[in-house]
N, C-alpha and C positions, 0 to 999 in steps of 0.2 A: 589436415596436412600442415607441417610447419611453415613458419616464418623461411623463407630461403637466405634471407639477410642474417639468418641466426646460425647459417653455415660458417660463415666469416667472423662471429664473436666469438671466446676466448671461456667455454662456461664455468673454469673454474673462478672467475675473476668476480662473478652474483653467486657465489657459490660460497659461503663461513667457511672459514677455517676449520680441522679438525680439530678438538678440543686437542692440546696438548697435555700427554701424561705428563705428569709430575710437576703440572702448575701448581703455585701456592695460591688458594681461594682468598680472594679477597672482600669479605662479607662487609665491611666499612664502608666498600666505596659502593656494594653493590647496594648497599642500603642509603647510599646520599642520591644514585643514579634512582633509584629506585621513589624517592622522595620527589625529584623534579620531573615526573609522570607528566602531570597537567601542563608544565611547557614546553613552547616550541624546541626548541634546539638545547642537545647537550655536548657542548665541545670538551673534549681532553687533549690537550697540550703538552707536550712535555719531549726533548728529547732523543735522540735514539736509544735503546733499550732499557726503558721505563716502565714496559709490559702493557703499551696500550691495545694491542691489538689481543694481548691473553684479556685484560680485561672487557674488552668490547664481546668478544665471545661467548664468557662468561656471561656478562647482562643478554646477548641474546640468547642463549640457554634460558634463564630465569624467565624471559617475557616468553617464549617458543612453550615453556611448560606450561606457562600460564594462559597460553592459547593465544596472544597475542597476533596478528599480521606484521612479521617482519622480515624486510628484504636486508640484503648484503650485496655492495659493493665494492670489492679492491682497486683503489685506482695504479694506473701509471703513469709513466711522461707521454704515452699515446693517449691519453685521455685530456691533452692539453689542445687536440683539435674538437670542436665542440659539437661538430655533428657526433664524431665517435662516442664524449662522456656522457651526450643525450641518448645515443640508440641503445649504451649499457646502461645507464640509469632506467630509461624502460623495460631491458630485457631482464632486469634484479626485480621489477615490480612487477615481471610478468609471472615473477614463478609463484607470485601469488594467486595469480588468474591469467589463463593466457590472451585474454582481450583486453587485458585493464594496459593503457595508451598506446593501443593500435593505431588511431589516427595520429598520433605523432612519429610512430613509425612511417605510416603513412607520406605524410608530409616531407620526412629524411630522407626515403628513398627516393624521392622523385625528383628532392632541393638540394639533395646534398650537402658540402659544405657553406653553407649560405648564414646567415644571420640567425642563430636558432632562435632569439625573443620571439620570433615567429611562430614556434611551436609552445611559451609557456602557458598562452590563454589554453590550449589544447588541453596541456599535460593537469593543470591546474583542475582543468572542468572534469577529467578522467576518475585524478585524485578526487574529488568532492561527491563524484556517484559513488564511491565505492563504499560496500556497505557495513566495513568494518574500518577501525582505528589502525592506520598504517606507522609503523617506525622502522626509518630507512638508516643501515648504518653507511657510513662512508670512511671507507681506511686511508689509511696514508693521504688524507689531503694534500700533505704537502707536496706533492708530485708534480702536482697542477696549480699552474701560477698567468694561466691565457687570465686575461681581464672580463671578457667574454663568458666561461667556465665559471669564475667567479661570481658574475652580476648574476649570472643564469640562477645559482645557489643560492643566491641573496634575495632576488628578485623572489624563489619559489618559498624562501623560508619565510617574507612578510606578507605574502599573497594567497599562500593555499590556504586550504579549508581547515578548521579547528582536529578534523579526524586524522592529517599529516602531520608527524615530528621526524624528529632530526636527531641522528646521531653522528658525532664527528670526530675524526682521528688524525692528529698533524704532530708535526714534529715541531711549529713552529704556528704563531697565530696567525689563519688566515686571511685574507685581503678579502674580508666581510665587515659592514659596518654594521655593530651589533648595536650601538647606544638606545637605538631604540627599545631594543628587546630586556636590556638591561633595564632599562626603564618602565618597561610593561611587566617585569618578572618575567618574560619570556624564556631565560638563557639562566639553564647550570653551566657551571665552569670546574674544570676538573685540569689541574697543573699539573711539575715535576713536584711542586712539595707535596701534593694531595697522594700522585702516585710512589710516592719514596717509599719502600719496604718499612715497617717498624722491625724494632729488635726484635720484636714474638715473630715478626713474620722473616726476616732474616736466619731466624735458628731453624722455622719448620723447612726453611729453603734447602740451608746449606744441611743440616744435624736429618732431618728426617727425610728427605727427600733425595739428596746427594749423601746420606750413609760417611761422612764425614766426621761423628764423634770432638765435633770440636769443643773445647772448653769455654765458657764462660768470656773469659778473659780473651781468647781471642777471637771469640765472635764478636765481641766488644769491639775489640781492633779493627776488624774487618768491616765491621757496623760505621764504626766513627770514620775508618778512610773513605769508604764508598761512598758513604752519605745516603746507603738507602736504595742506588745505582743498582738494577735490577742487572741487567746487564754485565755488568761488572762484578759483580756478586756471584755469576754463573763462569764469568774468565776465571776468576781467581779459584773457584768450585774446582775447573778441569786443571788448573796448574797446581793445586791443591792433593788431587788424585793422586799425580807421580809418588812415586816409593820415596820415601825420606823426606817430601816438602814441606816445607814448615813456613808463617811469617814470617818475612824480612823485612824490617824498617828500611832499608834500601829501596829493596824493590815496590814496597807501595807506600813509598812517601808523595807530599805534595800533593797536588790537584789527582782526583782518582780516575779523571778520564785519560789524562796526559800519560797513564802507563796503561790502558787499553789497548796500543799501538806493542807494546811491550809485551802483554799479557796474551795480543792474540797472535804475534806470530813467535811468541815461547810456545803453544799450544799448538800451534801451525808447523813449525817445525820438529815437534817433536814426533810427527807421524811420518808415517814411512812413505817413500820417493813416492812410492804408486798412489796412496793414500793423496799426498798435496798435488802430485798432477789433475786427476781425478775432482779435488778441491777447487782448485784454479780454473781449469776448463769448463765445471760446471756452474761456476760463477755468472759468466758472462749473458747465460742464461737463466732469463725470467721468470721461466719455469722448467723441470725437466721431470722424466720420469725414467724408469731404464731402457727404454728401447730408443728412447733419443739419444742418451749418453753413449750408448752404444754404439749408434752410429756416430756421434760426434768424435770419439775417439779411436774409432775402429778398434773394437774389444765386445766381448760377447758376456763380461761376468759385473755389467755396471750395476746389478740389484744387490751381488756381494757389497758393493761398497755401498751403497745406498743403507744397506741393513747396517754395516758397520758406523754410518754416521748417525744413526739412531742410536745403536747403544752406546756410541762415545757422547750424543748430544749434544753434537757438535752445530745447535742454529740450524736445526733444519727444521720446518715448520709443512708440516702434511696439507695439501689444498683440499682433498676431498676425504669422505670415511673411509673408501676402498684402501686408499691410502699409494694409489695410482703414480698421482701428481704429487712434487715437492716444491719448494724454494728456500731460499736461505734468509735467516734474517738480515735484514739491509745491512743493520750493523758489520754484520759479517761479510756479507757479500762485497760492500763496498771494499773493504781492507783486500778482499782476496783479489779483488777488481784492478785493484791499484798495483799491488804484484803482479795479477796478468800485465797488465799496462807497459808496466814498467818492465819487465826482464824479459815476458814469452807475446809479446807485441803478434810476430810473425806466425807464434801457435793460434793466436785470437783469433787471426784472420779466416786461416784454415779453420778453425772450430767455427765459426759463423757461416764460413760457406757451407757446410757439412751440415751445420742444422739448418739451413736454409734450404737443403735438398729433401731432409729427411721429414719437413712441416710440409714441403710441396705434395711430397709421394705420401701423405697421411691425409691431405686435401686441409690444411692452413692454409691458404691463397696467401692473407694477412702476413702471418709472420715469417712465412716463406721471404717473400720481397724485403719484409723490413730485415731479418739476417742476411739477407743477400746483398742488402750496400750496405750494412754494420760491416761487413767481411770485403765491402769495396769489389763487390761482382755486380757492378751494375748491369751487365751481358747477361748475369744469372736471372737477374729480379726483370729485363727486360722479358726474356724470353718463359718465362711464368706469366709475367701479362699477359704477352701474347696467346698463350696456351692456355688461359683461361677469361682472355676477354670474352670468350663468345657468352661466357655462362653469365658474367656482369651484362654482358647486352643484350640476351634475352630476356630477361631481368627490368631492363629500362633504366640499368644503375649506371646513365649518364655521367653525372656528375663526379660520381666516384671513379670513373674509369679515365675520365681528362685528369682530375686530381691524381691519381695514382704516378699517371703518364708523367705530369708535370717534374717529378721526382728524379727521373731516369736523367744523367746529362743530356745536351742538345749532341754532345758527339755518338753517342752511344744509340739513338733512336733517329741518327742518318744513316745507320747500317741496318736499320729495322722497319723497312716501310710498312710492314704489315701493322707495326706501331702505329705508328702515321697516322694510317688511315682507319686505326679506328679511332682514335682522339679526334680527327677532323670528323668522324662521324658521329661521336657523341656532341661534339657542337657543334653540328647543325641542328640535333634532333634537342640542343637545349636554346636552338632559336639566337643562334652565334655564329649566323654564316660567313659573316666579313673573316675571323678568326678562323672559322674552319678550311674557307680558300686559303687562305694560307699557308694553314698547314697542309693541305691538301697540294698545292703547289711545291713543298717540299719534299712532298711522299713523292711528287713527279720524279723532280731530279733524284730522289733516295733511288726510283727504280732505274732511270736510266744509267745511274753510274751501276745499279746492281748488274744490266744485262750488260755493260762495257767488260765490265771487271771480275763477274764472277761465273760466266759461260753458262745461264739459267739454262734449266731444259726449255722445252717445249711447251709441257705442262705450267712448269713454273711461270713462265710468263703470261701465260693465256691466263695464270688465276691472278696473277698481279694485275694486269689490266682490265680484267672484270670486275674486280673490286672498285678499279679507276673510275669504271664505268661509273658504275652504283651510284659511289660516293659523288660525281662530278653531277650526275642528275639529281640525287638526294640534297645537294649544295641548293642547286637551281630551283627545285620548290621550294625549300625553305626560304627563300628568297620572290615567292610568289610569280617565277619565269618560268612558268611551264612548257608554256611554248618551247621554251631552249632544254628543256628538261625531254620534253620527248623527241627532241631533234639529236639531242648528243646517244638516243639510246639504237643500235642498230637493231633494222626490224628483224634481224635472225638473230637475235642474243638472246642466250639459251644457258644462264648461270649453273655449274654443277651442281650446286648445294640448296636443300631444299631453306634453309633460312636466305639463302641471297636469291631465291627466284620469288618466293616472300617480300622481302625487300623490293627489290626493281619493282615489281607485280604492281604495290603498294602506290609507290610513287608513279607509275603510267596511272594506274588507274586513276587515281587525284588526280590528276596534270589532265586527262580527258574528261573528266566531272565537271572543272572549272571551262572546259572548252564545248560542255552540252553535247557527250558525244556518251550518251547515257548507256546505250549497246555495249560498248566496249568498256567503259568504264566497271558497267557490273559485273562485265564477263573476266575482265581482271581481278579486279578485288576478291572473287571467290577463289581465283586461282590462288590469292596470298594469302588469304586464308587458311586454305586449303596446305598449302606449305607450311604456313606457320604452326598449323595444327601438326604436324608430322613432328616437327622436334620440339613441340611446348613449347611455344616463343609467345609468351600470354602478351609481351609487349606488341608486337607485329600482328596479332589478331585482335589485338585492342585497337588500333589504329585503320587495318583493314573492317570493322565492323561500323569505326567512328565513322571514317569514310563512307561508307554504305548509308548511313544512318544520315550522313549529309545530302546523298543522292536520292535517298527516298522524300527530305525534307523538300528539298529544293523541288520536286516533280509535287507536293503538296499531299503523298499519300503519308500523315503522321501515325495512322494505325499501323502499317506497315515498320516505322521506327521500333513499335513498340516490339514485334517480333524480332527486331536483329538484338535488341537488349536480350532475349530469351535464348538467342543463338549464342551469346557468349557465354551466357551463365549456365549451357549446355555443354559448350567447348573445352571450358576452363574450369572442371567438378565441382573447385572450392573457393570461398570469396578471399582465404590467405592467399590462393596460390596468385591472385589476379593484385596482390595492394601497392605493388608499383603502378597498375596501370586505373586503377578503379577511378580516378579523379577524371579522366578520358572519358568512364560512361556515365558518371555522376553531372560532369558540365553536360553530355548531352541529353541528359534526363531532364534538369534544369530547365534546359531548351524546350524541349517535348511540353516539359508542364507549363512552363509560359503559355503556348501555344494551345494549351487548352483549358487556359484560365485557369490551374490548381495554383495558383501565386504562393498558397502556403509552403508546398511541397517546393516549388519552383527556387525561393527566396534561401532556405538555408542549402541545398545542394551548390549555386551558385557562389555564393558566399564561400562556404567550403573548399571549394576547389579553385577557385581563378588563381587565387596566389599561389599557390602549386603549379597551375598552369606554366605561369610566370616565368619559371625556368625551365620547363622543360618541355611544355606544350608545343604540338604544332600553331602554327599563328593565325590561321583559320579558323579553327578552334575557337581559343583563344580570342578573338573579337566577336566569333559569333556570341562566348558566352557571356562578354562587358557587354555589348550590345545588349543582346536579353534580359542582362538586369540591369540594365539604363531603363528600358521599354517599359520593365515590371514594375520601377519606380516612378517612371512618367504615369503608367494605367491608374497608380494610385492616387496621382495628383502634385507628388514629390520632383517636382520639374527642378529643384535646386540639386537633388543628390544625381537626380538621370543625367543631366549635363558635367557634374563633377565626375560622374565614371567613365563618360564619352572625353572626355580631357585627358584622363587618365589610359583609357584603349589608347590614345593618338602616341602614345609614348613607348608601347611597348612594341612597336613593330625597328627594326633596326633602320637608321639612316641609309637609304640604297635606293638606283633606280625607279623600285617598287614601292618605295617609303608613299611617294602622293596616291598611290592605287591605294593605299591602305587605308590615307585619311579620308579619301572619298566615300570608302565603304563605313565608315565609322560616322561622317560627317553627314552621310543620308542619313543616319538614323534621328543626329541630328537634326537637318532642319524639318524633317516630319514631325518630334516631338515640338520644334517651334511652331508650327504652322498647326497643330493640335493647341495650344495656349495661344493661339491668333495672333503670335509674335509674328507677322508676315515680313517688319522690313527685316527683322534681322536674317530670317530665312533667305532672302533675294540677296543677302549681301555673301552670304554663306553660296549661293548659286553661282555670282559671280566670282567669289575665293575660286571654285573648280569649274569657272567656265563653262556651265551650263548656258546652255540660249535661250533667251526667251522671246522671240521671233515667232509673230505670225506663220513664215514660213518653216515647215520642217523637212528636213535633212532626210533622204530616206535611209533605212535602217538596214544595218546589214543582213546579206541574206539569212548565214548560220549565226548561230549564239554567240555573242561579243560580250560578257558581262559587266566593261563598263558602261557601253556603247548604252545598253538596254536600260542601264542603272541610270545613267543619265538624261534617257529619253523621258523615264518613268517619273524621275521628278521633277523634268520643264514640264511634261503634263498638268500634275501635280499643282503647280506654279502656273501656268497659264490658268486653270481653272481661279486659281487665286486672282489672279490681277483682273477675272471677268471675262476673259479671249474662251465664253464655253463653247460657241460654234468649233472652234480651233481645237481646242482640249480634247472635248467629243470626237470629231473625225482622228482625230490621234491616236485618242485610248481604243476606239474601234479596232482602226488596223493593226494597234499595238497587242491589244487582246488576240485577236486573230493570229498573229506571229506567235506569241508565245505557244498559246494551244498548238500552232504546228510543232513549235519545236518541244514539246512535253514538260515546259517548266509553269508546274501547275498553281505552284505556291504564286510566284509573281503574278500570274495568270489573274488566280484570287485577290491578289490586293487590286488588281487592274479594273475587275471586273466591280469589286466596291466602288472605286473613282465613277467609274464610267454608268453607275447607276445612283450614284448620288450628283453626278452632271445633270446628268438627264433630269433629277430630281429639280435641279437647280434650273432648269430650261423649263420648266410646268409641264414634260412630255412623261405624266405619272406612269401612264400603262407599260412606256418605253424603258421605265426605269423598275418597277414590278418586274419586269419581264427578263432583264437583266439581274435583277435580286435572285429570281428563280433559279437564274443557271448557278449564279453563286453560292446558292444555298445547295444545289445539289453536290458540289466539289465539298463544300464545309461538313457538312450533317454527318455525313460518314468517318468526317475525321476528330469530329469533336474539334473543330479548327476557332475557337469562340474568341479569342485574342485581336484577329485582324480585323473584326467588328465591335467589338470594346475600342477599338482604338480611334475608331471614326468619330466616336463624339455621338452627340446630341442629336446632329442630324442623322445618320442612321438610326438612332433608337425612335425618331420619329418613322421613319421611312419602315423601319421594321412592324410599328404598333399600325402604322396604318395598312397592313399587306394582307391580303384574301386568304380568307384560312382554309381553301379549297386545296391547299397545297396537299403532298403525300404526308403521311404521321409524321416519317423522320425527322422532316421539312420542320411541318409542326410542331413536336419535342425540340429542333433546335431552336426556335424564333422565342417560345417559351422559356426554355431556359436564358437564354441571353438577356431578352428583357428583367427576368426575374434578378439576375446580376445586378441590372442599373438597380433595380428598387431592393436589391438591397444594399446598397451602396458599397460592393467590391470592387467600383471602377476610382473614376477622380472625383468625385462628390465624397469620398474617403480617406481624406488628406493625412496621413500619420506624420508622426515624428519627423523632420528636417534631417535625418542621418538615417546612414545605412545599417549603424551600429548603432543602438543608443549610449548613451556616457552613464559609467558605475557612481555609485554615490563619491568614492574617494575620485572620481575624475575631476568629478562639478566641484569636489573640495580644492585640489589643485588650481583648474580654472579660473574660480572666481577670487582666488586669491593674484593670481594672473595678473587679471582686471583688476587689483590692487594696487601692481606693481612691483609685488613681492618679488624677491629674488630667489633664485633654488635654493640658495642655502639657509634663507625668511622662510621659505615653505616646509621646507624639512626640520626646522624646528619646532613652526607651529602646531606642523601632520604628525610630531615623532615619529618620524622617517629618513631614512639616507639621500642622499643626495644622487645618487644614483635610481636610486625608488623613485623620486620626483622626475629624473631624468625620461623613467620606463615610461612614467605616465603622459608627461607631456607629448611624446613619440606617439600614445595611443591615442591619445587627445587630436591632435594635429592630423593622421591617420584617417580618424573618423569624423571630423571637419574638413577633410581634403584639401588641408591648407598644409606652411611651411616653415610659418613662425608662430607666436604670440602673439602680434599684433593684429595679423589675421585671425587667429583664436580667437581672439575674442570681440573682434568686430561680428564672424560671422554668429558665431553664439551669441550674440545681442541680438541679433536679425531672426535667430529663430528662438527666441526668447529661450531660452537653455538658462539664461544669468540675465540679470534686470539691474547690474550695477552701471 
């Protein structure tokens, strides 16, 4: 199944041009492009019509015959936002292969417009598997002038693998620092002088190919005013045509572009009214075919004129072989642009609104909205949103649907609450709920002035305030208030539509999960499931499965995880249809394999997806996953990176009420990794941060599930055992154990049952602690649960070696296995690398120059690199140091011997 994201791109734009009849070949140039094979980038320069896009064609003809792997990409001035020039630069690579930079798709849909350097390690590792020589063209660079877009091209051209080149198309040099490359031999360069016609190729132009019979003498003329002016050679070509025209030193004296202006609307007027309207109106547009023009000017015969601009050759340039799709050359287009502009201002508008109806009802989403405020209907391009939000948000295309919204004025989307609220619902769901109340609070008043003012039905209101609903509880868990989330929801709400019973569904269910009301919770979430499954909503059964997949973890059955994974890759036939939401079951896989000691599988899943998370993840989630690889790097013995990513979790929950619930949960992980490296006072001090007690006397516990309440009790236990209080510890963890088992939270249960049988160990009551081991192992064995005993240390690997092996087999296969872990040293006697990433050779090269003192623009000279290149690096340096300058750089990189300067 495809890409759904590729519903929305534009495929004539990775699509070459059709070869243009009656180009003149240019065997010179294709034999100097042809000559700088072995290096990276070959830029042509020069111009508007200078023929670089006929030449660029041409070369990929030559390398396409010669079997070559080569993409095509057209840029615009929409490709100056840099999510969009990254998702076409991979959909141009895709038509090589349709997997080849999936995970950077990946990553787009989920991050949207965000920082793309974030995807180049991605695209860079995509390009270096693949298993032929890639050359990627790129037209019209000069389109694109984001800084961003730029570094992204620059950044890829000194970084990919030797099997990536470069081809490039601008009218003007672009904002790449090439000196390096010039320096390596890396870079052909191809100018206006390079691409100026010669006299021989002048004659085959105008004498054999425009049937012109001119003489000698005045191709000569022609030759010497243009200078070679490709362009220009083709104006004069059609003013040339007319009956009687001859040269006239008047008319092309001087500078030969300066009468361009001259040349093309002599040519422009000389065609008939219908002809320059037709001209004009299809100007505006960046692409067209006849069924567009048709509707843009209401007329049924736009393929006559279409055929008619072909045989006059009037700049029209075919986008595919059918020969469907057209555009004009810029050259031309601009001048005709400027006449619309200038005299039929009032027609432009209507023509944009017209084609911005006509790309709606063809399914453009994209260019529908963008002609619809080009044409100043922002009421048009609202209500296309609205009408195809839903398909962006079951998608989980967050980002892009706030980003869209953003565009609409703020007047225009107070008369659109349906607007509103789904921008307030795309961020909450990208973990922005301060933002999202807000605008959520706007949608309020949008509806009440709608039912003052515009007499809603009945209907109508009952569906506006269900959405209210929705989104006002979907605020409140995002914001970890569930309590207030299943308070705001009335017990008889009964949403129409099966994606908003989906929804709600989702959110009660979560909201009673975290409140231990496990019946109901499961009995929900199938429900949203269950709806989500009806209209495809792969997002909303991604999330109802997450959720699930949390409630089987938390109850401690991890076999049981493993089947809700098999239910969505049941639900959802294809792994494309699911890659908005795939990083959802990839963190919880991550999880899963922590939990059963696979750290190999466990460590890149993790890695992979948190920063993804990042933006768009739920925030549950999302710590459970920085937790688990804090934990995975503590099991190793890496207690400098586990603590560097628990620093990191404490950051990403938003400042609110909820903000200290969050650090709690993130800060137990903490002080159990401390209190694991026998760092005890830092641990107590961290007790004290969240006021925990460490009192002989305890508090008794609430009756039903409280999850900090529990969370807190569990590690003053924890901590009393530390300080020696084991009498106290013991009668604790007893009745603590006992409550959890009643209330089914089986995972806590097991770490409880570890404490309270390594007490007892600690008290010389061995059989009492045996006996305790037993029930523990009966909950683990079954689940392959090897992690929560990895993490107890040395004394349970005693406590395990010394346990009666009268136990049942399972018993016995698990005690076995575990042990066997310690000796082979998969726990902390296996101390790796000080980082989560390790640093590339050109990193340590940056670095220790660093620790030199060098400056970026010292390092870029000594690296022959840009100073922008040094900039990528030190960002990834810093990154995987988990620090924020240089001088942390490279203090911590002394500490873990990385640099010895």
């Amino acid at each position: 199944m495809k890409n759904p994201a590729a519903a929305y791109l534009i495929k004539t734009k990775f699509t070459p041009p059709a070869q243009v009849s009656g180009a003149v070949n240019r065997p010179r140039l294709i034999e100097r492009l042809a000559q700088s094979q072995g290096r990276r980038l070959a830029l042509v320069t020069a111009p508007a019509g200078f023929g670089k896009s006929t030449l660029l064609r041409q070369w990929y003809s030559v390398l396409m015959e010669s079997r070559k792997a080569c993409c095509w990409l057209s840029l615009d001035s929409g490709d100056n936002d840099p999510a969009t020039f990254v998702r076409y630069f991979v959909a141009s690579l895709q038509t090589l292969s349709p997997a080849l930079g999936q995970p950077v798709l990946d990553f787009l849909d989920n991050v949207g417009p965000s920082d793309v350097s974030k995807v180049l390690g991605l695209l860079i590792n995509e390009i270096s598997e693949f298993d032929r020589e890639i050359v990627f063209f790129l037209d019209d660079f000069h389109l694109v002038d984001d800084l961003d877009v730029c570094q992204f091209v620059e950044l890829l051209l000194n970084l990919a693998s030797p099997n990536f080149r470069m081809v490039i198309a601008s009218r003007v040099r672009p904002d790449l620092s090439l000196g390096s490359m010039r320096v390596g031999d890396k870079l052909t360069e191809l100018n206006a002088e390079s691409l100026r016609f010669e006299l021989a190729e002048s004659r085959e132009f105008l004498n054999r190919l425009h049937k012109l019979e001119l003489s000698e003498e005045v191709l000569d003329e022609l030759y010497q005013r243009s200078d070679g002016w490709v362009a220009g050679l083709q104006l004069a070509s059609l003013y040339l045509k007319e009956e009687g025209r001859s040269v006239q030193r008047r008319e092309f004296s001087g500078n030969f572009h300066d009468v361009a202006d001259y040349l093309a609307t002599d040519v422009f007027e000389k065609q008939p009214p219908e002809l320059q309207r037709f001209l004009l109106g299809s100007s505006l547009l960046n692409r067209f075919n006849a069924e567009l023009c048709n509707a843009v000017f209401e007329q049924s015969d736009s393929t006559l004129y279409i055929q008619r601009l072909k045989d006059l050759d009037l700049f029209l340039i075919p986008l595919d072989e059918k020969g469907d799709w057209y555009r004009y050359h810029h050259l031309f287009q601009e001048f005709l642009q400027g006449k619309l502009q200038q005299h039929y201002l009032q027609d432009a508008r209507h023509y944009s609104r017209r084609a911005s109806h006509w790309f709606d009802a063809n399914g453009f989403f994209q260019e529908s909205v963008d002609y619809a405020l080009a044409g100043d209907a922002s009421e048009d391009a609202a209500v296309f949103i609205e009408q195809h939000g839903y398909e962006q948000f079951v998608q989980g295309r967050m980002p892009q649907i706030d980003s869209l919204i953003k565009r609409i004025p703020a007047s225009v989307c107070a008369r659109h609450p349906d607007l509103l609220l789904l921008q307030a619902t795309a961020l909450y769901h990208m973990n922005q709920p301060d933002n999202a109340r807000a605008i959520c609070d706007e949608a309020r008043e949008c509806i009440d002035r709608k039912k003052t003012r515009d007499n809603l039905s009945d209907e109508q209101e009952a569906n506006l305030e269900t959405s209210m609903t929705i989104l006002d509880a979907g605020i409140q868990m995002s914001q970890e208030r569930t309590g207030e989330a299943m308070a705001r929801v009335p017990a008889d709400f009964c949403p129409p539509l099966a994606w908003q019973q989906g929804t709600i569904n989702n959110i009660l269910g979560y909201s009673h999960l975290m409140h231990g009301d496990f019946e109901s919770a499961e009995r929900l979430l199938k429900q949203a499931r269950a709806s989500h499954l009806k209209t495809r909503h792969s997002f909303g059964v991604a999330y109802s499965d997450c959720f699930m997949a949390m409630l089987r973890l938390q109850q401690g059955h991890l076999k049981q995880v493993l089947d809700i994974f098999r239910w969505f890759d049941d639900g959802i036939s294809s792994r494309q249809q699911s890659i908005y939401v795939a990083p959802v079951f990839d963190a919880m896989r991550g999880v899963l394999h922590l939990e059963m000691n696979h750290l190999d599988r466990a460590l890149p899943l993790l890695q992979a997806t948190l920063p993804i998370l990042e933006e768009v993840g739920q925030v549950r989630l999302l710590r459970l996953g920085y937790c688990s690889l804090a934990r995975l790097y503590a099991l190793r013995g890496d207690q400098a990176a586990a603590l560097k990513l628990l620093d990191h979790a404490l950051g990403l929950h938003p400042h609110s009420p909820s903000h200290d619930m969050h650090c709690l949960f993130v800060d137990a992980v903490r002080l159990e990794i401390l209190l694991q490296a026998s760092q005890s006072v830092q641990a107590l001090k961290l007790a004290t941060k969240h006021e925990i007690p460490l009192d002989d006397e305890l508090e008794p516990l609430p009756v039903g599930w409280e999850r900090v309440a529990y969370l807190k009790r569990f590690l003053q236990l924890r901590l009393l055992l530390v300080a020696g209080q084991t009498d106290t510890a013991i009668q604790g963890l007893e009745d603590f154990e006992q409550r959890l088992h009643q209330l089914d939270q089986g995972y806590l249960r097991l770490k409880a049952l570890l404490v309270l049988a390594l007490a007892h160990q600690q008290a010389g009551q061995t059989e009492v602690s045996q006996a305790i081991l037993t029930d523990a192992l009966r909950i683990a064995a079954p689940n392959d649960a090897y992690c929560l005993f990895l993490e107890e240390g040395e004394a349970m690997k005693q406590l395990l070696a010394s346990a009666p092996k009268d136990r049942d087999p399972l018993a016995n296969s698990f005690v076995e296995t575990l042990l066997g872990y310690w000796g082979s040293g998969e726990t902390a006697d296996n101390k790796p690398h000080g980082l989560i990433e390790p640093l590339s050779g050109r990193e340590i090269d940056v670095l220790t120059l660093m620790a030199q003192g060098r400056t970026n623009s010292d390092i870029a000279d000594d690296l022959h690199i840009s100073q922008k290149t040094v900039k990528w690096h030190a960002t990834n340096i810093f990154g995987k140091l988990g620090v924020r300058n240089r001088t942390a750089a490279v203090i911590t990189a002394r500490e873990l011997a990385i640099i010895d300067i």
